[in-house]
Structure formats: structure tokens, C-alpha cells
N, C-alpha and C positions, 0 to 999 in steps of 0.2 A: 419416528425420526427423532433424534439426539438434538439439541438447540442449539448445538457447535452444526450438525448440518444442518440444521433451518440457517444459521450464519449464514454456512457457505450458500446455502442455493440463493441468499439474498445475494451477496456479494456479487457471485454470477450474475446474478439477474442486471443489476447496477453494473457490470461489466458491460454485457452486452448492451442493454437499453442508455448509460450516458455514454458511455466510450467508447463504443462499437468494436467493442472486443470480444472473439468466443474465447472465453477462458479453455484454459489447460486444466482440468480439475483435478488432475492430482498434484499439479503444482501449486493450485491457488488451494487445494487443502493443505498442504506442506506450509504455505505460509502463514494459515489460519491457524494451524498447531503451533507454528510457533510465536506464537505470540500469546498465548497462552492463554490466562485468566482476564487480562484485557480487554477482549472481545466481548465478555459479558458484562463492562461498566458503559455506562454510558458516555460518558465525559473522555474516558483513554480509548476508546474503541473510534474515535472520529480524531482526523487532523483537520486543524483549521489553517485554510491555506492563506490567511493574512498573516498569522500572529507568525512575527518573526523570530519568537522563542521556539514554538512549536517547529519550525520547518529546519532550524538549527540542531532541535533534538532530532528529527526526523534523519539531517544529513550525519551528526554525529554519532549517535545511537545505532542506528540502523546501516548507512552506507560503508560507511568507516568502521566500524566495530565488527558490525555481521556479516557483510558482503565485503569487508576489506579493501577498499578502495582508497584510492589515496586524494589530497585535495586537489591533485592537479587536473583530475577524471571531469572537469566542470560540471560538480554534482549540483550548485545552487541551479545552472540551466534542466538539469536534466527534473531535476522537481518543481521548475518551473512548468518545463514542457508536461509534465504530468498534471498540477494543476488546470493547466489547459484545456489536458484531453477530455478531465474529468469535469470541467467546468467550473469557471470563477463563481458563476451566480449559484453553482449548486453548495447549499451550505452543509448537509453532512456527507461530507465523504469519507468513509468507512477505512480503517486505517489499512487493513488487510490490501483492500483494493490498491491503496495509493502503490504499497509494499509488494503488491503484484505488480504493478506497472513499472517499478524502479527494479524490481529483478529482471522483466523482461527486455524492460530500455537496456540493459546495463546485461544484458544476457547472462548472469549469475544464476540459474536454475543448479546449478554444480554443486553451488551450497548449500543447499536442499538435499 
């Protein structure tokens, strides 16, 4: 097995056991490819759901850039609601994952 799929079957894993989600796995692979070399650092491969730098790249970067969404989408709720699901106390959360739950919140699998 490839370390891009040990990723994914982690990510799943954290899918199902914090957020009780069954992942779509060829969608949360689609997300995991894209995001490319990241996944292998340590520091870019996690959001921190305080730092209000981080959640600003997350909404401009990713919602608005990738997924096309405009600011009126209330994208700060909708990654709020993802911190949620995924848990304030849990401190890595794995970026792939977040960027899975904000395609699925925001049903942009099309982008993919």
C-alpha cells in the first residue's frame, strides 16, 4: 500500500470514528489527490480550527478559488459547522477530511 492510501484509510478512519461519517471513497480520494504534496507535511496537512488566518485561507483558497462559491454561500458558518462536526477539542484535524466535509456540506462532488 502507497502512503497517499495509508492517508486515505486514515482519513476515513477519522471520518467514520470523529464525525460519523462513511466516507464516499472515491470522492475523499479525489480530494486527497488534490491537494497534492501537502498531505505528506506535517504542519499543511492539518487545519487549525482557531487560528483565524488558517480558516480564512481555508475559505479563500479552497471555497472560493476551488469550489467557486461566492461570499454570500455563508461559508464562515458552514466551516464553522465542520469544526463542529469534527470536534473543537480534537486538535488535528487532517485537512483532506475538513475539505471532505465542505464539498459534501456544499454538495460540490461535480468539482471533482
Amino acid at each position: 500500500m502507497s502512503k497517499r492510501d495509508e492517508l486515505i484509510a486514515k482519513y476515513a478512519a477519522d471520518l467514520k470514528e470523529k464525525c460519523g461519517v462513511d466516507a464516499d471513497m472515491d470522492l475523499l480520494t479525489k480530494v486527497t489527490v488534490g491537494l497534492g504534496p501537502s498531505i505528506y507535511n506535517a504542519d499543511s496537512s492539518t487545519v487549525s480550527g482557531s487560528d483565524e488566518k488558517e480558516l480564512a485561507t481555508v475559505k479563500n483558497n479552497f471555497l472560493i478559488k476551488k469550489l467557486g462559491l461566492s461570499e454570500s454561500d455563508d461559508l464562515d458558518g458552514a466551516i464553522a459547522s465542520v469544526m463542529d462536526t469534527y470536534g473543537q477539542s480534537n486538535r488535528n484535524k487532517y485537512r483532506a477530511v475538513v475539505y471532505y466535509l465542505l464539498v459534501t456540506h456544499f454538495n460540490k462532488a461535480s468539482v471533482y
